[in-house]
Structures are given as C-alpha cells and as structure tokens.
C-alpha positions, -999 to +999 in steps of 0.1 A: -033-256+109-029-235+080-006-222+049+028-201+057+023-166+047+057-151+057+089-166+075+113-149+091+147-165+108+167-149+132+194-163+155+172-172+187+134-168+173+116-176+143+084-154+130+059-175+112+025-158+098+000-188+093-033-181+079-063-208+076-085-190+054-114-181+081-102-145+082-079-119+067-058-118+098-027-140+099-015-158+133+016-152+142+037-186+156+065-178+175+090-204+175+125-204+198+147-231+194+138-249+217+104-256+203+103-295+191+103-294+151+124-264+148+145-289+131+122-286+101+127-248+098+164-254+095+162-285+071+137-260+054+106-281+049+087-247+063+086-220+037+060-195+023+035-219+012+041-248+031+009-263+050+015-266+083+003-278+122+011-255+153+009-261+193+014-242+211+000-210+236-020-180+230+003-150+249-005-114+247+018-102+220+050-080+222+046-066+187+022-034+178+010-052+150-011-077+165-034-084+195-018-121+208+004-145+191+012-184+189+038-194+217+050-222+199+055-255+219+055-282+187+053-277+151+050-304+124+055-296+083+027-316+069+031-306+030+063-287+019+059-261-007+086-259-035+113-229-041+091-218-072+059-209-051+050-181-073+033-157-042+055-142-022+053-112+002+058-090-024+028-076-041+017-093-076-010-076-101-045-092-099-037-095-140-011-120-131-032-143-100-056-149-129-031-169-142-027-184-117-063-189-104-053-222-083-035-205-055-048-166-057-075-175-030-043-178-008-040-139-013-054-114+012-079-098-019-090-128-031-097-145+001-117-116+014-134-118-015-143-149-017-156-149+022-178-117+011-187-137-020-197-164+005-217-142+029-234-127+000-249-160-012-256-168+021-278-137+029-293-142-005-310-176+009-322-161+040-340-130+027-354-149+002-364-182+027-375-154+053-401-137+029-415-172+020-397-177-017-393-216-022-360-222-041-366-236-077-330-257-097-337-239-129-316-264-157-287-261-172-294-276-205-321-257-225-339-258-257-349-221-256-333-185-256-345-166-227-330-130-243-335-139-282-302-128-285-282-164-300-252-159-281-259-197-263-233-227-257-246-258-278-245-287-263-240-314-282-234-356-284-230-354-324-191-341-322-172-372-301-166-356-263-142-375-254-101-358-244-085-383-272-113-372-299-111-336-289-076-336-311-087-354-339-103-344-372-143-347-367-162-371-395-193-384-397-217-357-387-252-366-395-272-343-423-307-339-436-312-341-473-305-302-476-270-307-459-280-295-425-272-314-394-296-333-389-303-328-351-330-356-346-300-376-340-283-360-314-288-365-282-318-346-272-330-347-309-335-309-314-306-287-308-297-278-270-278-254-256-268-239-218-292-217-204-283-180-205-313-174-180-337-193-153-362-172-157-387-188-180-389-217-161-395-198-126-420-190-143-435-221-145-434-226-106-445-193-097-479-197-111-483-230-090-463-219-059-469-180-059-432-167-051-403-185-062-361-180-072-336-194-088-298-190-085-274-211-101-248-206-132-261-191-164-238-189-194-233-167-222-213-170-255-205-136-262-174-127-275-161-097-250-132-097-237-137-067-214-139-063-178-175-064-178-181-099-192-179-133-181-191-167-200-201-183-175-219-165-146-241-170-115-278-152-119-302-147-091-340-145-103-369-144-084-407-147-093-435-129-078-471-145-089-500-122-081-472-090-085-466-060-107-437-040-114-445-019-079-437-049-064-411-060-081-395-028-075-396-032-041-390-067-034-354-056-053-351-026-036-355-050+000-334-073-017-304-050-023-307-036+013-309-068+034-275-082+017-257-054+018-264-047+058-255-086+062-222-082+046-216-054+064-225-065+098-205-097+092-177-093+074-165-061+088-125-068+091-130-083+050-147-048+044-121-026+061-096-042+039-113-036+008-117+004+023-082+010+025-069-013+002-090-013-028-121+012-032-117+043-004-148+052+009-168+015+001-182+010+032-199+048+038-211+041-002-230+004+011-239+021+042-259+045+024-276+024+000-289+001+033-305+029+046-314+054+020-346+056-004-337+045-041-351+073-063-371+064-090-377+072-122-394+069-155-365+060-188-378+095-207-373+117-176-337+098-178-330+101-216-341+145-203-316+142-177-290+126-201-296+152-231-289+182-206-262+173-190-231+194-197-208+161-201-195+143-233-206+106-238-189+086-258-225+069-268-247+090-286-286+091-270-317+098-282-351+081-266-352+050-277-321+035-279-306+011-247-282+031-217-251+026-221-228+018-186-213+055-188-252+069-188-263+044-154-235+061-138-236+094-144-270+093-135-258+077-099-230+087-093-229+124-112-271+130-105-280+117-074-246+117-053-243+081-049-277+064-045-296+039-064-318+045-093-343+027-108-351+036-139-388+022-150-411+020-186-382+012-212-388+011-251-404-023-261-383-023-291-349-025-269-367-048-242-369-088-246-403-103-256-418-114-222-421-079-207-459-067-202-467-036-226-479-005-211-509+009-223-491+036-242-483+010-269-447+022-271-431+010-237-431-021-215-433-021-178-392-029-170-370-015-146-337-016-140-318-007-108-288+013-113-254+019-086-228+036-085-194+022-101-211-009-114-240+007-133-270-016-138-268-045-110-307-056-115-330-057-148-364-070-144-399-063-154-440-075-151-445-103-172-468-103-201-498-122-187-519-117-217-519-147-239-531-123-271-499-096-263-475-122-262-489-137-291-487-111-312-453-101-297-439-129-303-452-131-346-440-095-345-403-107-333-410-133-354-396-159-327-414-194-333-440-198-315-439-237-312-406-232-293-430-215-266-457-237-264-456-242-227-449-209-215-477-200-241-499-227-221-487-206-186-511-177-201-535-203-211-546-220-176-550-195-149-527-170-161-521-142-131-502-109-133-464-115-124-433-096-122-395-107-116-356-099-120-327-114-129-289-101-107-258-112-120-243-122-088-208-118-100-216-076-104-233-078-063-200-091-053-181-061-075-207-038-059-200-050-027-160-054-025-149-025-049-130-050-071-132-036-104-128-065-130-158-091-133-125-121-133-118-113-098-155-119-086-155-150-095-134-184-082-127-192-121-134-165-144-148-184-180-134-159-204-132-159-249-100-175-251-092-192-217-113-219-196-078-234-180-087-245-150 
C-alpha cells in the first residue's frame, strides 16, 4: 500500500513506482495485462498521486536500477488523485513545496527529512533516559520571559477567539482608570503569553529531581523573515542539579555525539541521499564530530582569533559585543577545519540574567557550542545559584522582581550549583541533513506573514 510516484504505460507492461513513506526507495510494481485491475490503469483511476493496494510477488529485477521488484498479481485504486496534482517527476524548488506544505512530505527531501527528524528525537529520548534524566512537560502558556527580550505571543481571552469574531471590528476591551487594559479580567488575570523557553521551570524540578529535560515547542515573535528564524520552534533543554559549566559542557558535547552516531547508524540510505543530493561531503563532516574532541575555548581568545584574521566581516567586533553567525563559522569551519567549538565565559552584559557571574566581575560562566554551516547549535550556561547575585542582577536589569518570586524562592530553600542548555531542535535537524533553510526542518514552518496550514 502506498502513493504513486511515477507511471509509465507501454503496450504489454506497466511501470508503477509506489512509495509508503518507511524509506527513500520506491517499489517498483510491474503490472502486464493480465494482472486483475489493470482495467483501472486504463480507465485512469492510477496516476501520480493516487493511493493505491498491490499483490503480488517479490522477483529479482531485470532493471539495473533496483535490487527486486513487485510482480503484480492484483491491484486495487483505493483513492484517485486529480489531473492538477501539483508534484510530478519533474523537480520543483523547496521555495515552492513550502507552499504547498500538505503534500511536500511526499517528496524524496522532505521525507528523508522528516524520518532523520524522527530518528533525531528519538535518540534524543534515549540518551537522555539512558543517563537517568526524567522528562519534565515544560508549559506552553507563561507569565514570564525566559530571555528578557519581549518578543512573546500573548495569549489572550479579552479579544473574542472565535473564526466568525476574528473578521469583525473588536469593542469592548476592558481598561483601568489610566486607559490600560485592564488584565485582571482576562483570563489568567495578569497578562500571559507562549513560552519562548522551558528552562526556568526545569529548573524548578532539577533541584528536587537532580537531572531533568524538557523538549517540546517554544515560540518566538520576532519579526525575521530570514532563513534562520522560525516562530514557532521545538527546544531541547536539559538540567543538571549538583553541576557546573564543566559539566554542562560535556553532558552537550555527549549529547551531540550520541545523536549524530544514531542517525548515522540508522538512517544511512536517508543520509546518502542528502550526500549526493543536498550537502557533498555531510556524512564524513557528522562522522567527524561523533568521534573527534570539540576544542574549547575562552570568548576573548575568540574575539583574538576574530581580530587577526585576514577576512572581512560584515559585523564589526570588538570584545564585548555578541558573535555574529559569520564569526561561529569562520571559527569552525575557517579555524579549526570542521570541528566543534565551544566557546566559554561570555560578557554578562550580552548574556541573559540567570547566568552565574565569574569572579572576574565582567563575565558569566556560558558557553555556546559552535558547528560548521549552522553556527551556534547549543547555548547554555551554570545557573546563578546565589540568591544575593541574582538579586542584584536582576535590580541592575531592572526586571521585576515580584515576576520571579519562585525561581527567587529556588535560591532560597536548598539552593545547589546547576548548569543547563537550551538546542533548537530545528538547527540539529539542519546540522544533520544539510538542508539549508530553517522552513524545511520543520513539518510546518510558523513564519511573519504566513501560518496557513
């Protein structure tokens, strides 16, 4: 059972290629006319797209292209696809499938990726239920800003949410006496908004349950349209309890390595698709990260590094200010040949509020792992353990400090040193397939502009 890829008719035999989705490679049916159901070929109710059902024998095949091939006995049209099916054999731009996001999983790139995509989560559950991580639902619906950086998703009950309401003219919004909105009558009664981050709330269960992580969809309302940025994304972020950035460092590093081998060890026909087809040379590039050292480094021996290199950026540097993509991969790619850097002890002043301060007063004790291509795939750092730091941090961000109150209260009762990270999964799967825009590492890419499907 499966969809049509190609058809081809010709006076005494018909060539059907049939693909179900579980691999890249199609079947190929071979149909005489004798076969019952050939009718169906001839009334055309089997074309390129059509769902169909196949009996029939497995033979050695006559062809080069293919090891064996469907001897077909019986075959039965169980949905007919119309004349307009917009994927044929010939080959269509990735900008046009994401219009038509429905039926590009019926492609060869899109269903390798998603099957890489799959193998990818999968591995991420079994490193992280084989190093004794217990797997926390971080929500969805969140009163506070992980990143401080306002670009949240409100969610709301005070605009009507219904289809029919969506097109008409909005009255009736409650106010204070200042001409606010008056949020103690919505829903939640405070304002609310999607979570752009799990992390604060691991938090909560890593100082109860030692090692935890999250991974779920995380969502961001930044306004870039580029081929970097998504909406709405999935974010993997563990949680180390009794850890510093050492270990954090290497439970990435482990991480990193352990999904990589699985993909590669189990999706190996996917991967040699995506080495000829889309990024020559991926799979040597993964093989070396699963078995080489990461090289480390501190973010002033980088910002060195950076200054003296005989290449023009198109982002000015000077310590102090945040790496841009172009500077994570020279330093991979251009630097170190290929392998993964982590870069540690970033500026406090470009880092987010939670992030431990080193005793040097100016920098915090974050890392970030950079690889080739993608850039940074991992950012993550030792938490600030000490209730007096974060304290003053956060009066020196001025951030309210009531908004905090129980992660303040984590510091309070049996703090402990802890580290963590946050991966944007999305980027893993780009890291891992080659495929160069964030939209195609993703089933439905949430983008400014479009959320059609």
């Amino acid at each position: 059972m499966g969809w049509v890829r190609t058809l081809r008719v010709q006076s005494s035999v018909t060539f059907i290629e049939v693909n179900d989705g579980s691999c890249l490679s199609n079947m190929q049916c071979v149909m005489d006319l004798e076969a019952e159901g050939y009718d169906q070929v001839e009334t055309g109710l089997v074309t390129t797209g059509a769902s169909i059902w196949v009996q029939g024998t497995v033979v050695k095949s006559q062809g080069s292209k293919q090891k064996v091939e469907l001897k077909v006995i019986k075959i039965v049209a169980v949905g007919k696809s119309d004349p307009s099916y917009p994927i044929q054999k010939k080959r269509v731009s990735r900008e046009f499938l994401r219009t038509k996001a429905h039926l590009r999983p019926r492609t060869n790139t899109f269903g390798a990726v998603a099957r890489v995509r799959n193998a990818l989560a999968y591995a991420t559950h079994k490193f992280f239920q084989e190093n004794g991580f217990v797997w926390v639902s971080s929500p969805i619906i969140t009163a506070s800003d992980c990143e401080g950086a306002g670009e949240q998703f409100c969610v709301t009950t005070l605009i009507p949410g219904s289809q029919e309401a969506a097109n008409s003219p909005v009255d009736g919004i409650p106010k204070t006496k200042d001409g606010l909105i008056d949020w103690s009558q919505d829903f939640f009664g405070k304002p609310a908004f999607l979570t752009v981050s799990g992390q604060l709330n691991a938090e909560t269960y890593a100082t109860a349950l030692s090692d935890v992580y999250t991974f779920g969809p995380t969502f961001r309302a930044e306004n870039s349209n580029t081929s970097r940025h998504l909406a709405e994304f999935w974010m993997i972020e563990p949680e180390l309890a009794f850890a510093d950035l050492n270990d954090d460092m290497a439970c990435a590093t482990a991480y990193l390595q352990y999904v990589v081998r699985h993909v590669l060890e189990n999706c190996k026909e996917d991967m040699e698709f995506f080495n000829t087809w889309i990024e020559k040379g991926i799979i040597d590039r993964l093989s070396d990260v699963a078995e080489k050292d990461f090289v480390q480094l501190t973010y002033t021996d980088a910002i060195e590094l950076l200054l003296k290199a005989k290449k023009k950026f198109e982002f000015p540097l000077e310590w102090g200010c945040d790496l841009q993509s172009e500077h994570e991969r020279y330093i991979t790619e251009e630097v170190f040949g290929g392998c993964p850097v982590i870069i540690r002890d970033y500026p406090k002043d470009i880092k987010a509020f939670y992030m431990r301060q080193n005793d040097d007063g100016k920098t915090v004790a974050a890392m970030d792992l950079l690889v080739p291509r993608v850039g940074e795939l991992t950012g993550g750092s030792q938490r600030e353990e000490r209730l007096e730091y974060l304290e003053d941090r956060l009066d020196e961000l001025k951030l309210n400090k009531q908004s905090f109150w129980w992660y303040l209260d984590l510091r309070r009762y049996g703090s402990v040193p802890h580290a963590g990270f946050g991966l944007g999964f999305e980027r893993l799967v780009q890291f891992a397939t080659g495929i160069e825009n964030i939209r195609d590492a993703i089933p439905f890419p949430r983008v400014p502009g479009s959320a059609e499907f």
